[in-house]
C-alpha positions in Angstrom: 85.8 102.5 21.8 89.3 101.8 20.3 90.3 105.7 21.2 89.8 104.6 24.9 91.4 101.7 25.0 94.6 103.2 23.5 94.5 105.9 25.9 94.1 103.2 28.8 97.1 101.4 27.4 99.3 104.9 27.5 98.8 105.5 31.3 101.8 106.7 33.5 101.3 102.9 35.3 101.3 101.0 32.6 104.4 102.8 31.2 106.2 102.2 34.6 104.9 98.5 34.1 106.3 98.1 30.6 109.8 99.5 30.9 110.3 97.7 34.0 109.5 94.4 32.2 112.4 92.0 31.3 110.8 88.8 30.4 107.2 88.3 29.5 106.9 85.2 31.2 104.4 85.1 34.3 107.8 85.1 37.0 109.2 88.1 35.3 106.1 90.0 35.2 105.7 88.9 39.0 109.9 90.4 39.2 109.1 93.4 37.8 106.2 94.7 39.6 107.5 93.4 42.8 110.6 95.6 42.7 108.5 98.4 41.6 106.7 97.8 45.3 110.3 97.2 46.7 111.6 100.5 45.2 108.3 102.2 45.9 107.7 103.4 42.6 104.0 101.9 43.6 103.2 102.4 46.9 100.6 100.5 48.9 96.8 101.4 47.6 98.2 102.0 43.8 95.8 100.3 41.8 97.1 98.3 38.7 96.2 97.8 35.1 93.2 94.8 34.4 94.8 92.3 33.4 93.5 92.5 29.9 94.9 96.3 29.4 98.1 94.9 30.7 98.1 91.8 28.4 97.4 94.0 25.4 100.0 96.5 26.5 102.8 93.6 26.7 101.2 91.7 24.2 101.3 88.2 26.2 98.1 86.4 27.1 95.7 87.4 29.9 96.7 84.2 31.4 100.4 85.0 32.1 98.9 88.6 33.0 96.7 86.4 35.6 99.7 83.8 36.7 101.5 86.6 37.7 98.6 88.2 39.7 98.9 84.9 41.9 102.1 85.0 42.6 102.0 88.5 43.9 99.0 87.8 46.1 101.2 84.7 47.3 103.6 86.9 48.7 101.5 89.1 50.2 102.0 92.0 47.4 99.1 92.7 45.9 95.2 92.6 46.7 92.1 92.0 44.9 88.6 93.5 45.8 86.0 93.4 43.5 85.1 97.2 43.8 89.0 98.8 43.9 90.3 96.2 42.0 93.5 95.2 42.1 95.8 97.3 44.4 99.9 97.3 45.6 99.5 95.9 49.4 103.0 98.0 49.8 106.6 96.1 50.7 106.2 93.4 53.3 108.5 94.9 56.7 111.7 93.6 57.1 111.9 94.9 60.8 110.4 93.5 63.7 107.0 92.8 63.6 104.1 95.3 64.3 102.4 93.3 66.9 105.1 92.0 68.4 108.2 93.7 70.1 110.0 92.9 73.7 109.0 94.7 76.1 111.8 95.1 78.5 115.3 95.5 77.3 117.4 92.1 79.0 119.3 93.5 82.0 117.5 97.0 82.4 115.1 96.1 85.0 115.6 94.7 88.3 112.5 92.5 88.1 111.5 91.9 84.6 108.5 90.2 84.7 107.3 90.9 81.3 107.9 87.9 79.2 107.1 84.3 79.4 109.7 82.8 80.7 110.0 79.6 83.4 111.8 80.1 86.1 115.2 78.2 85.8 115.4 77.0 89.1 112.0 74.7 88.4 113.1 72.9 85.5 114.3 69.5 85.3 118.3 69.2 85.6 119.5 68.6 82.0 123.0 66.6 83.5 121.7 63.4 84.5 119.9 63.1 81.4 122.7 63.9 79.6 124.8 60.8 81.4 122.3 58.5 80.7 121.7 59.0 76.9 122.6 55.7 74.8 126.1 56.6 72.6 124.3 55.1 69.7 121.6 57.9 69.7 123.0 60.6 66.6 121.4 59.2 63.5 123.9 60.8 60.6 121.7 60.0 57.6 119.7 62.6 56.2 116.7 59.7 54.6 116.2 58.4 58.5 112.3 59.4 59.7 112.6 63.4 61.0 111.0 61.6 64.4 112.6 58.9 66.4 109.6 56.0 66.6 110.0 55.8 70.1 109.0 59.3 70.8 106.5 59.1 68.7 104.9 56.5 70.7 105.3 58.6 73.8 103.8 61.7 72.4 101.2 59.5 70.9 100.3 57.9 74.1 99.9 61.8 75.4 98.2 63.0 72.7 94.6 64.2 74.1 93.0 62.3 70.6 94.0 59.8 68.5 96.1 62.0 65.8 96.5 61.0 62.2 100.0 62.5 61.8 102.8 63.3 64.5 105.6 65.3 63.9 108.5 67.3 65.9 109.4 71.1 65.2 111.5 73.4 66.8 109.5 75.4 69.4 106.0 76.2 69.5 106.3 79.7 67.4 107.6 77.3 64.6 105.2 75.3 64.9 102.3 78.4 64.5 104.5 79.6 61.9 104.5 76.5 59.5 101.1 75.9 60.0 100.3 79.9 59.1 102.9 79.4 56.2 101.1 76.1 54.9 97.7 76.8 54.4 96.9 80.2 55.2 96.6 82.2 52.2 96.3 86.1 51.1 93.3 87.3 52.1 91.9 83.8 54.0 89.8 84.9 56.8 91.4 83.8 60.1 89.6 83.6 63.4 91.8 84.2 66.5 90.9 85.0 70.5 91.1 88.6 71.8 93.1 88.9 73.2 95.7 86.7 71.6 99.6 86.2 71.3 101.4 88.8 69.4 103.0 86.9 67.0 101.1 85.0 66.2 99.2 88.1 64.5 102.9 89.2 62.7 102.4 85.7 61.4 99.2 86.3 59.8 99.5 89.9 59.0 102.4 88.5 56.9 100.3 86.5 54.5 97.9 88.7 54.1 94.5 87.1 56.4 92.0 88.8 57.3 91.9 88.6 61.0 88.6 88.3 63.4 88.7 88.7 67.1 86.7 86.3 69.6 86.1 87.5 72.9 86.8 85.0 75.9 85.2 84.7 79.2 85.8 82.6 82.0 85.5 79.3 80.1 87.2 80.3 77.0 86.3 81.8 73.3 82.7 83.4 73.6 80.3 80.4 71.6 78.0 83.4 70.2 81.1 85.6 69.1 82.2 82.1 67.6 78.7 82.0 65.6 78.8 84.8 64.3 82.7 84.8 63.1 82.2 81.4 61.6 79.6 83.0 59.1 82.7 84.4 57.4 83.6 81.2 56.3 87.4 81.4 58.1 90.0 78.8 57.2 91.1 78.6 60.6 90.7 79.2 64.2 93.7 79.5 66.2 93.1 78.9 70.2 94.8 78.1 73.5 93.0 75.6 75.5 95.1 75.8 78.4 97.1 78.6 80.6 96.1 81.4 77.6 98.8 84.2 76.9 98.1 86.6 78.4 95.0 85.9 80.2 95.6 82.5 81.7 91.8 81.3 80.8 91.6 77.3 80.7 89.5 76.1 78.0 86.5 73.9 79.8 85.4 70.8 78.9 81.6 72.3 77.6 82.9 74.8 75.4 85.6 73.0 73.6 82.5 70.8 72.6 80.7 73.6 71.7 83.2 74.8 69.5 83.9 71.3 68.2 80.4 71.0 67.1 80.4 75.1 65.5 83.2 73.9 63.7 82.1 70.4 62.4 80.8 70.3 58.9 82.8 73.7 57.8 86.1 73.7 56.0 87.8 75.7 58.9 90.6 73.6 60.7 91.1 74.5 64.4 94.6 74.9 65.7 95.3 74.6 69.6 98.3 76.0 70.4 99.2 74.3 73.9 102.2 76.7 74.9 102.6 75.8 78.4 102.0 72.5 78.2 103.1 70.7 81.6 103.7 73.4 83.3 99.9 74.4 83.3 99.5 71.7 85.4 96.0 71.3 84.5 94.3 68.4 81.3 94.0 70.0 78.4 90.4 69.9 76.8 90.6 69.7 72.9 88.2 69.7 70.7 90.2 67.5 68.6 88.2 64.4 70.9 85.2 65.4 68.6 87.1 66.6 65.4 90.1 64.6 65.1 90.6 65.1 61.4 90.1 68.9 61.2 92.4 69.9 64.6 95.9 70.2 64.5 97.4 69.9 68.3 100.5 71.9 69.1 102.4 71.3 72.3 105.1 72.6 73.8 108.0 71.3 75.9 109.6 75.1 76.4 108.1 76.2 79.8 108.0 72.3 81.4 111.0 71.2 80.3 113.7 73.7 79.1 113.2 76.9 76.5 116.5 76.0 75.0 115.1 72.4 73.8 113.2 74.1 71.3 111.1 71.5 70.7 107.2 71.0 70.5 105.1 68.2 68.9 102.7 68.9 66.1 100.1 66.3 65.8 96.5 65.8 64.1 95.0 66.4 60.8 97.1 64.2 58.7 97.5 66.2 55.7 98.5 69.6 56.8 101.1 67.4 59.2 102.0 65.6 56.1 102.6 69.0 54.0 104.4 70.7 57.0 106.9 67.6 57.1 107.6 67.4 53.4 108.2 71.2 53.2 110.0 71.0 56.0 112.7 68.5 53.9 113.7 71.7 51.7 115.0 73.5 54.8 115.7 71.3 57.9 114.1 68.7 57.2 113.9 67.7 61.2 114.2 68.7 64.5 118.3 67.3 66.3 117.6 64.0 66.6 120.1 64.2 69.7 117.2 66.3 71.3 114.6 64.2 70.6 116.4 61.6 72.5 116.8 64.3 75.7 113.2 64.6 75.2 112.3 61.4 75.5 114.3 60.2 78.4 112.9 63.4 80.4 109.7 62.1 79.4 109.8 58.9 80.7 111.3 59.7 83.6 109.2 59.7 86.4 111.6 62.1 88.5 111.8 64.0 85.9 107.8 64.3 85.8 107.5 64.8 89.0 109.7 68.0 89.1 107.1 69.3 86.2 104.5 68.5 88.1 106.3 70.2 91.2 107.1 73.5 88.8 103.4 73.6 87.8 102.0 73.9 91.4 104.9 76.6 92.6 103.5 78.7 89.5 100.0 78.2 90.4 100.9 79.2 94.2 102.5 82.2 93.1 99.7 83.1 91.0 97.3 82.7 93.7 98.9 84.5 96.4 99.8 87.5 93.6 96.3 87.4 92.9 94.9 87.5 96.5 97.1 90.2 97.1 95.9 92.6 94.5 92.2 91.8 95.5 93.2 93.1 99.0 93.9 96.1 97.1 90.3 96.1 95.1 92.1 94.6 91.5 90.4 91.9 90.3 92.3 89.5 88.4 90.9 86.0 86.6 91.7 83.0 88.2 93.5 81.3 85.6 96.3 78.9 85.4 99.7 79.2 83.9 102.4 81.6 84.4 101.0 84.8 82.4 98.4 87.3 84.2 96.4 89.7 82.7 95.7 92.9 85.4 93.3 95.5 84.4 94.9 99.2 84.8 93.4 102.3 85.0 95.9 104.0 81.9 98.2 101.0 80.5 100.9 103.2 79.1 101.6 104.8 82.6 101.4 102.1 84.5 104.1 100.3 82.2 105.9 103.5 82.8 105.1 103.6 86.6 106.3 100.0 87.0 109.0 100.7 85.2 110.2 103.4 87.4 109.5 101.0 90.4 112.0 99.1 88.8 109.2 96.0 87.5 108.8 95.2 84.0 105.6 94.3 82.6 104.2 93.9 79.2 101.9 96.6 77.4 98.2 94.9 76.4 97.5 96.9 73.5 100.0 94.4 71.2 97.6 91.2 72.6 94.2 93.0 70.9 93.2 92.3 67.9 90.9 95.2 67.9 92.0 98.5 69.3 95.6 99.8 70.1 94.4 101.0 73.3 93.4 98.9 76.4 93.8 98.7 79.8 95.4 95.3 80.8 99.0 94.7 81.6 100.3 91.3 81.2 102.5 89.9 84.3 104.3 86.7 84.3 104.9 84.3 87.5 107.8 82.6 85.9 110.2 84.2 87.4 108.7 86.3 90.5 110.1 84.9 93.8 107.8 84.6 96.8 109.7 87.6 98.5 108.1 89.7 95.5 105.4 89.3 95.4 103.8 91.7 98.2 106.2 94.3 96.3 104.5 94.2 93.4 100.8 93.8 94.7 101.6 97.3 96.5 102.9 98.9 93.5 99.7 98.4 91.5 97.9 99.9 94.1 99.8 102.8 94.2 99.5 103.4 90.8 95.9 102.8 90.9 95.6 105.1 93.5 97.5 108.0 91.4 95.4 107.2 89.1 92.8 107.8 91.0 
């Protein structure tokens, strides 16, 4: 017995281990091997020492040994299965995200309709908000509240449930990103739609969760599909009740109760991420009316009111709020209080409104024409709201490429699945396609359907 334990304490990785240690405290252990991954000296699937070899080896406690393990699988380093062990996950990528990448290089296409974006003729003038701001409004404290009370009031008062907590963060992808950040941890089972928004799988790729797909259908995430993922025991479910990205499903009233009642009485904590907000220009259905306490609300101002705000509200169960705003004092601490104000006074602004509500319908009539159009051609296309379509295509990388050459950019669907690489959906965006286009662009799918024919 002793023979084989000394032989287990001379392996090559234990030796790599040991000379790379400076300090035998848990930190340095957690320094050393990290910069072992970093240098890839260990590469991803290497499995490590048990902690007790390892503890022997360095002669510190199988606690520090174990302390050190935690901290690793905090940052996404290092996994732990009960069959393999404990293995290198591999360096986390500095680049640009897996998932995630722009589709159409700004300026190279002559109608770029592949990201998200409102059309800037439909927004709400920022000038005459700008003239009527009070002089008064720059708060230059850094102990003031992070959110003016008055604009907590306002969000309050649109908040579709009474939330326990209400903050501010800059955008809507900040908002996904702190909640992620907060209380998803290394190898947390997460529950998200399928098809879903990119980055927000970078997000959780980055932390190490272990991701399941729900299918949707007309009325939103598929209740059986739901079932079934929820016998995982997942911390979270991320949705998007409204305008979805990229299908443009709206969440009905019956199955956000459904999923309100899977979801009751489990530890997972649903998270709506209300993207489009106004410029839906449909209610929102949350499930947060049944759950208050375990929903956490995001909406965003981007597409109603202006993308360089970079502002959306963050409301509901109060003690993930309550973390996100106290981390949130190491970095920022809060969102331009300046732009709060500009928020605020577009919000109560009933001209102001109206133009959202104006934007909202122009998006919807594009949508439907666009939409009636392809089905002239035989493509059938969801009904939807919002400005993002999802148009089913015989071969998805050709058609990008066929659009492309037509001079139209659209985005790829494969990044959007959280199953398969391969699909065959494009995602369009009404934002910015002007009447004139429309026909254009109807034509052009069928062309390329026809090729493909």
């Amino acid at each position: 017995m002793y023979k084989g334990i000394f032989v287990l304490y001379k392996t090559p990785m234990l030796d790599r281990i040991a000379a790379r240690v400076e300090e035998t405290s848990a930190d340095g252990l957690a320094r050393a091997i990290g910069s072992l991954i970093n240098e890839d000296v260990l590469a991803e699937g290497d499995r490590l020492p048990t902690v007790r070899a390892l503890a022997a080896r360095l002669e510190v406690s199988p606690n520090t040994v174990s302390e050190a393990w935690r901290i690793l699988q905090n940052h996404g380093a290092i996994r732990t299965d009960r069959r393999r062990g404990t293995t290198v996950r591999g360096r986390r990528s500095t680049g640009i995200g897996r998932h995630w990448q722009v589709p159409v290089e700004p300026g190279t296409i002559e109608l770029d309709l592949s990201a998200g974006t409102p059309d800037q003729t439909l927004l709400p003038p920022l000038g005459p908000v700008l003239q009527r701001l009070h002089a008064d409004v720059a708060v230059t404290s850094y102990v003031d509240p992070p959110l003016l009370e008055d604009l907590e009031i306002e969000l309050r008062r649109r908040w579709p449930f009474v939330p326990e907590a209400v903050t501010v963060v800059d955008g809507a992808l900040d908002a996904l990103d702190r909640v992620v950040v907060e209380y998803v941890r290394l190898g947390d089972v997460v529950v998200v739609e399928d098809p879903t928004f990119p980055p927000l799988l970078d997000m959780l790729d980055a932390v190490g969760a272990e991701v399941i797909g729900v299918p949707l259908d007309a009325e939103g995430p598929v209740v059986s599909a739901l079932e079934d993922a929820l016998r995982a025991d997942p911390v979270a479910l991320f949705t998007q009740p409204r305008a979805h990205n990229p299908t443009g499903i709206h969440t009905s009233r019956d199955r956000a109760r459904a999923i309100a009642e899977l979801v009751r009485d489990t530890r997972c904590v649903v998270v709506e991420d209300d993207h489009s907000g106004g410029a839906a220009g449909v209610a929102v259905e949350s499930v947060g009316t049944i759950i208050p306490a375990q929903t956490v609300h995001i909406h965003s101002f981007s597409k109603s009111h202006g993308p360089d705000l970079r502002i959306a509200a963050l409301g509901g169960a109060g003690e993930l709020v309550g973390n996100i705003v106290r981390r949130r004092q190491l970095g920022p601490s809060w969102t331009s209080r300046l732009i709060q104000q500009i928020l605020l006074t577009m919000l109560v602004d009933p001209a102001t409104e109206q133009l959202v509500t104006d934007a909202a319908r122009t998006y919807q009539r594009r949508r439907d024409r666009l939409r009636a159009c392809l089905a002239e051609h035989g493509i059938d296309v969801n009904p939807g709201v919002g400005l993002n379509m999802w148009i089913p295509v015989e071969d998805e990388q050709r058609a990008v490429v066929a659009l492309a050459a037509h001079s139209i950019g659209v985005s790829p669907g494969a990044p959007f699945r959280v199953g398969a690489s391969t699909g065959r959906h494009v995602r369009l965006s009404v934002g910015t396609l002007a009447e004139r286009d429309i026909a254009r662009v109807a034509d052009t799918f069928a062309s390329i359907a026809e090729a493909s024919r």
